[in-house]
C-alpha positions as CSV (number, residue, x, y, z in Angstrom):
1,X,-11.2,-44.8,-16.1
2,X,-14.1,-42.9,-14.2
3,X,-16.1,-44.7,-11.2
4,X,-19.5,-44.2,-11.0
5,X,-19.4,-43.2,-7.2
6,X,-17.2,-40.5,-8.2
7,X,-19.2,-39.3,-10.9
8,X,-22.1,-39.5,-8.9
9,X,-20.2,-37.6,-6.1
10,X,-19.3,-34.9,-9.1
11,X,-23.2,-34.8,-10.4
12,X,-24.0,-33.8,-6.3
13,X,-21.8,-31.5,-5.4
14,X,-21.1,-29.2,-8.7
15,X,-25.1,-30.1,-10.5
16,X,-23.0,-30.6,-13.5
17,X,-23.7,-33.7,-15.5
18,X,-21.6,-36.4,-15.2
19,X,-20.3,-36.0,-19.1
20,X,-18.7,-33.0,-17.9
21,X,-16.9,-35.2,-15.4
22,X,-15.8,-37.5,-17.9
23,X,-14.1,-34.5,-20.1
24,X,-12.4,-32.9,-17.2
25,X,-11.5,-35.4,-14.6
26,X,-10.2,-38.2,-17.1
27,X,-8.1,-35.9,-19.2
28,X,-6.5,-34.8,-15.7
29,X,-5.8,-38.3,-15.5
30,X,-4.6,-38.6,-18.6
31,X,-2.1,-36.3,-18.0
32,X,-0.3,-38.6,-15.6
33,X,-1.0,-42.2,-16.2
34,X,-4.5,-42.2,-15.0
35,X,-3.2,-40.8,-11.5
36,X,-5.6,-38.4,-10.6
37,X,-4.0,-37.4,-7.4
38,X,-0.3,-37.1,-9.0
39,X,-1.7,-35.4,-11.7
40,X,-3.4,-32.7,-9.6
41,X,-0.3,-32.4,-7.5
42,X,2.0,-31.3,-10.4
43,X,-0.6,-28.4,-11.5
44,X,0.8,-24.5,-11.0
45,X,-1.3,-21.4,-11.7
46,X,0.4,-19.1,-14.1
47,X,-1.8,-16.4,-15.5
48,X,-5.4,-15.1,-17.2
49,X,-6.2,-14.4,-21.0
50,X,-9.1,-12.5,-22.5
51,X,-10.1,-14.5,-25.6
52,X,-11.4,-13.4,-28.7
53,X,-13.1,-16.0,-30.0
54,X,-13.4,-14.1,-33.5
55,X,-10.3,-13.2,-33.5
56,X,-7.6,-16.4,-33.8
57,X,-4.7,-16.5,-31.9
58,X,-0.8,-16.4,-33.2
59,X,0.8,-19.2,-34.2
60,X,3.4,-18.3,-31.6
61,X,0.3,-18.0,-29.0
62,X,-1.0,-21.2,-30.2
63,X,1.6,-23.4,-30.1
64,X,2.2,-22.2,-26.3
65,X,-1.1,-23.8,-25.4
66,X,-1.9,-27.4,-25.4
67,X,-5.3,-28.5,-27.0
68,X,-7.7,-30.0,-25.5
69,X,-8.0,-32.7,-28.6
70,X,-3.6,-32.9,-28.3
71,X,-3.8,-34.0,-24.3
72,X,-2.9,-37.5,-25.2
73,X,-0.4,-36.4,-28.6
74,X,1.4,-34.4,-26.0
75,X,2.4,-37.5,-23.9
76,X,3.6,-39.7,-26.5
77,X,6.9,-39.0,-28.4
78,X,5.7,-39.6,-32.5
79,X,5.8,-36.9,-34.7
80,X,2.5,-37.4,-36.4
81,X,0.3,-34.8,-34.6
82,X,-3.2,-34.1,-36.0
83,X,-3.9,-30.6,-37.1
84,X,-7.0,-28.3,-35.4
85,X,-8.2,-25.8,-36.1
86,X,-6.6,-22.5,-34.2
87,X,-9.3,-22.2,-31.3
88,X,-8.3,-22.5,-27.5
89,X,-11.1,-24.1,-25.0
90,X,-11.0,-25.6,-21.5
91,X,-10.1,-29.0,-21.5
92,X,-13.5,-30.2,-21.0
93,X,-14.1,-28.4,-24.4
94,X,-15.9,-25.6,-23.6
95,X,-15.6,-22.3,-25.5
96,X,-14.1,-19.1,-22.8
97,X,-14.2,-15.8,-22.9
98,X,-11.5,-15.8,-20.1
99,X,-8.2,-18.4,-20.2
100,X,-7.3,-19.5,-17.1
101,X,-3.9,-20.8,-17.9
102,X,-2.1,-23.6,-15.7
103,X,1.5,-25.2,-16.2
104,X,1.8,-28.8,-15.7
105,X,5.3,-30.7,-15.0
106,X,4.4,-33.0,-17.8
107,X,4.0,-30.4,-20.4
108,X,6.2,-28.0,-22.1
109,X,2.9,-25.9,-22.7
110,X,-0.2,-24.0,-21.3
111,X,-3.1,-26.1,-19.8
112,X,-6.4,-24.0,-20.1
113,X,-8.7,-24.8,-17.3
114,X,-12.2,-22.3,-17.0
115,X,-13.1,-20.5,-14.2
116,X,-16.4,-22.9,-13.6
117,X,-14.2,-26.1,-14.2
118,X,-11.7,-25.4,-11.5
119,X,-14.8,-24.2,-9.1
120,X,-16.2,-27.7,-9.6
121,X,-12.8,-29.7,-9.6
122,X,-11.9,-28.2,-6.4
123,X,-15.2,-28.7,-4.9
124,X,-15.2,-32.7,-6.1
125,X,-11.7,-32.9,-4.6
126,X,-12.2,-31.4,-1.6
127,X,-15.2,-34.2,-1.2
128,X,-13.7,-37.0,-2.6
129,X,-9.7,-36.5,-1.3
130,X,-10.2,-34.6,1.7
131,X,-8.5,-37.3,3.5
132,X,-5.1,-36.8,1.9
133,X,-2.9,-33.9,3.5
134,X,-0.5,-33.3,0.8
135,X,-3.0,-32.9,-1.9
136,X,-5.7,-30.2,0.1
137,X,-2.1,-28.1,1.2
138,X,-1.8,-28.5,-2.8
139,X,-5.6,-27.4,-3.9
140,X,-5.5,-24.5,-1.4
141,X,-2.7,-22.8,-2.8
142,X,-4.0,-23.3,-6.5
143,X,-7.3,-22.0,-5.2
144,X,-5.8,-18.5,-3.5
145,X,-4.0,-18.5,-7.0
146,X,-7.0,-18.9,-8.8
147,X,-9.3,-16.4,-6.9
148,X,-6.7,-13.8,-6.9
149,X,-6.6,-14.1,-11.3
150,X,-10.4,-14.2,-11.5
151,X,-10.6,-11.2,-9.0
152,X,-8.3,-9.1,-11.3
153,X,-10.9,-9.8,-14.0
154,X,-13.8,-8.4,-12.6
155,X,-12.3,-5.8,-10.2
156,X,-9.6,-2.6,-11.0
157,X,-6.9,-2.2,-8.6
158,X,-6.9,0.7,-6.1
159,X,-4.4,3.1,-6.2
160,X,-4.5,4.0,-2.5
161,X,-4.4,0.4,-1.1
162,X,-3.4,-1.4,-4.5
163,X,-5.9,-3.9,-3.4
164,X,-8.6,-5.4,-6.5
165,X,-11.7,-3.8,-5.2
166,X,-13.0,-1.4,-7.7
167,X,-16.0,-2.9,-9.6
168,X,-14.9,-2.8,-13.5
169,X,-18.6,-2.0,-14.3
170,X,-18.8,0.5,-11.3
171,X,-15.3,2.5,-11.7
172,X,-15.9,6.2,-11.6
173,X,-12.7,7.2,-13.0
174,X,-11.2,8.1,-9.8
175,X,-9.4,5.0,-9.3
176,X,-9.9,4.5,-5.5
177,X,-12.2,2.4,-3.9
178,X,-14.9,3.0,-1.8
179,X,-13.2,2.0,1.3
180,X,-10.4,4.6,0.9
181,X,-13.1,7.2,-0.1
182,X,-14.8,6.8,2.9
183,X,-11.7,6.4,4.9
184,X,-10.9,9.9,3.4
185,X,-14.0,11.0,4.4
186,X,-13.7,10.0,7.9
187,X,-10.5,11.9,7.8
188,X,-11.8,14.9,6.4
189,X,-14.7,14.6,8.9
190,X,-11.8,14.4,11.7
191,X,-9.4,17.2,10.7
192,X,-13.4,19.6,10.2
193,X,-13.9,18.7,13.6
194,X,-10.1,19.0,15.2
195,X,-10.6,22.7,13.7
196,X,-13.4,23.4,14.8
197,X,-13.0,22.3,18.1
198,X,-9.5,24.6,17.7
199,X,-10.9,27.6,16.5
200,X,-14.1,27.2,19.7
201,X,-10.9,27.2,22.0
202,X,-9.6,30.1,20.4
203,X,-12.5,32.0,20.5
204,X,-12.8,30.7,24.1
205,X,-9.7,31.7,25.0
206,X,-9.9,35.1,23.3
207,X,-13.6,35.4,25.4
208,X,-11.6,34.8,28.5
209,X,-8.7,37.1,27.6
210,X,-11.2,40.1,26.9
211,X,-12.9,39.2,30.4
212,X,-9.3,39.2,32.3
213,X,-8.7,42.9,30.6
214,X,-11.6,44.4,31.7
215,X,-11.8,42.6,35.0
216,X,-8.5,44.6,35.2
217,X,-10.1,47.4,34.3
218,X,-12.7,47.9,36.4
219,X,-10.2,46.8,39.2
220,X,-8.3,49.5,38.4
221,X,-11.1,52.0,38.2
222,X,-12.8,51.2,41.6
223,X,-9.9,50.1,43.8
224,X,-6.4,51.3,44.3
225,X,-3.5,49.3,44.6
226,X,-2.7,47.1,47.3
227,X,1.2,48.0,48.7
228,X,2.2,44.5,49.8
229,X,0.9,42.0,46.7
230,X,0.4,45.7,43.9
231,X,-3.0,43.9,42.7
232,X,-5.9,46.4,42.4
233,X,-7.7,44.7,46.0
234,X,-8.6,47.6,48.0
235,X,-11.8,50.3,47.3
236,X,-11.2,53.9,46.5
237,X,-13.3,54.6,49.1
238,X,-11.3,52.8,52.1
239,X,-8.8,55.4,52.9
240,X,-7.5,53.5,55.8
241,X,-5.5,49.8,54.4
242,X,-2.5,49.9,53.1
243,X,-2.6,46.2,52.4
244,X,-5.7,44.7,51.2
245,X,-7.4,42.0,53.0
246,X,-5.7,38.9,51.1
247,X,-2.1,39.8,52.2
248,X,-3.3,40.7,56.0
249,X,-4.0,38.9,58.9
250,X,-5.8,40.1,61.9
251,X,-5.1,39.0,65.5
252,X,-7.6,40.9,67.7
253,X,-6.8,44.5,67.0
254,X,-3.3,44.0,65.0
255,X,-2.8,43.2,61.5
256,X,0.2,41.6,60.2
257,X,1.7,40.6,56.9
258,X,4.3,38.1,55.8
259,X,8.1,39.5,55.3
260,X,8.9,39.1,51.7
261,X,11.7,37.6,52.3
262,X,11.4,35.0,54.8
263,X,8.7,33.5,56.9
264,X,8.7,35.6,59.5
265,X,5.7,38.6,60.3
266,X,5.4,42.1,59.8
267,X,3.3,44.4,62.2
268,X,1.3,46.8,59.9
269,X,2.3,50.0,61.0
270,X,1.3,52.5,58.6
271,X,4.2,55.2,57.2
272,X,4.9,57.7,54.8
273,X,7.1,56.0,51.6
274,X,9.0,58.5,49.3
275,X,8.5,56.8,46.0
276,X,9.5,58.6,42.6
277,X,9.7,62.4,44.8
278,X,6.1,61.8,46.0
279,X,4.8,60.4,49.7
280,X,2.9,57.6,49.3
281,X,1.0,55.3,52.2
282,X,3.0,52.3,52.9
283,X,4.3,50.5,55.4
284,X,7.5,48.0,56.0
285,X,7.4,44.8,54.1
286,X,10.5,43.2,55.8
287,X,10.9,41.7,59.4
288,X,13.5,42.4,61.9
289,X,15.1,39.0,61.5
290,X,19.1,39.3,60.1
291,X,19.0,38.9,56.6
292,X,16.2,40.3,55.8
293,X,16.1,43.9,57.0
294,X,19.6,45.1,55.9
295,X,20.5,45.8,52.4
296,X,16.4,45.1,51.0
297,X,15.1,48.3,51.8
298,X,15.5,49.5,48.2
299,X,14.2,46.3,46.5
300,X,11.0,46.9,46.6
301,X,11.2,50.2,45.4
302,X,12.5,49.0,42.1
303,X,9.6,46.5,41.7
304,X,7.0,49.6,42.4
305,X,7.9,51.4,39.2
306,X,5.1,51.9,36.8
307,X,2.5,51.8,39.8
308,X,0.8,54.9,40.4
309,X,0.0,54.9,44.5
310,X,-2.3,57.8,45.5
311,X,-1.6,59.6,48.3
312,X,-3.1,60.0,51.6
């Protein structure tokens, strides 16, 4: 049943010897009229078992799983079936601590099929039938089967990702793994920073805010108001401008500001202003165009409350 360039081909690439071949590959040939490849092809991955090999199984558990010694009882349809004794191995007849369990299409029951068995079947098929489509599609899907079952035995899931990736020998209780912990970290480490970077501005801002107020401050105690633009621009001790120096332009021995309600110029032409009973300096803020003279002359009187102009 079993060439000896496929059992030296086993012997290379697994280091297993070649009895082990014998166990495995022919009872997988067995299983389908010494068609290895058709055998192979009718294999699904169900499920993993912890076994107890002191403790035996149910009969009801027992009966579910084919053994290894019933491979070829299984096939044939008499009712004389030789008892064993109720222990569950891998086909090739090895004792497990973990069942792998596989369904075959020509069995009503389990096939067990250890972890190290598979490794090296699929390893012995990949080199020996590599050159047939159907059957590596077939392989690779038992073999993303398989890692996935014997991941869940040696990892805990996560609860943030629900991925396997927590060590069972290295679980700290908190049931996350160490990529979400440090992706928490990173997070934590972000929204530290995004406050502190939030609380600098505020302070900035406050910094600047407490500059502005006594900037206005010390405006207000060293200059006096100007009566075009009301900002604080012209020195207590410059009895002469009206308007400070930003709103004024000078053309040779004129000054001029800009009507405040067009585009047009105002000569500078000082005057005395009656502004809440008291004569203050000012002068006229409107030009001569139409429009702009007529019916404003009390608008700016209304925006000059809470100013306190000295007088002259």
């Amino acid at each position: 049943m079993a060439t000896n360039d496929e059992e030296n081909v086993y012997l290379d690439v697994t280091g297993e010897p070649k009895e082990k071949y014998r166990k495995l590959v022919n009872k997988i040939k067995l299983m389908d009229d010494g068609n290895f490849v058709q055998s192979i092809l009718k294999f699904t991955f169900l499920y993993t078992k912890v076994h107890n090999h002191d403790t035996s199984f149910s009969d009801d558990e027992f009966d579910n799983i084919v053994h290894i010694n019933n491979i070829h009882r299984e096939l044939c349809t008499s009712k004389s079936k030789k008892t064993f004794k109720k222990r569950i191995n891998c086909i090739c007849s090895e004792k497990l601590k973990y069942l792998y369990l596989w369904k075959h299409e020509n069995f009503e029951k389990k096939i067990v099929i250890g972890c190290i068995c598979f490794e090296n079947l699929y390893k012995f098929i990949i080199n020996v039938y590599g050159h047939l489509p159907e059957l590596m599609e077939h392989i690779e899907v038992l073999k993303t089967q398989f890692m996935e079952a014997k991941r869940k035995i040696d990892y805990i899931k996560c609860d943030e990702c629900e991925k396997f990736k927590i060590l069972r020998n290295e679980d700290d209780g908190t049931g996350i793994c160490i990529t979400c912990q440090a992706k928490h970290l990173k997070e934590e480490a972000a929204l530290y920073e995004k406050e502190r970077q939030r609380e600098m501005m505020e302070q900035i801002m406050l910094q600047n805010e407490k500059r502005k107020r006594d900037e206005i401050k010390r405006k207000r105690m060293e200059n006096r108001p100007c009566y075009k633009c009301r900002d604080y621009n012209i020195p207590k001790d410059n009895n002469k401008d009206i308007c400070c120096s930003i709103c004024v332009t000078v053309e040779g021995r004129h000054k001029y500001i800009d009507c405040i309600q067009c585009s047009g110029r105002v000569h500078v032409v000082p005057k005395q202003v009656m502004y809440n009973n008291k004569w203050i300096n000012g002068c006229d803020l409107y030009c001569d165009a139409s429009g702009c003279r007529a019916g404003t002359r009390h608008r700016w009187v209304n925006e000059l409350e809470g100013i306190d102009f000295e007088l002259d």
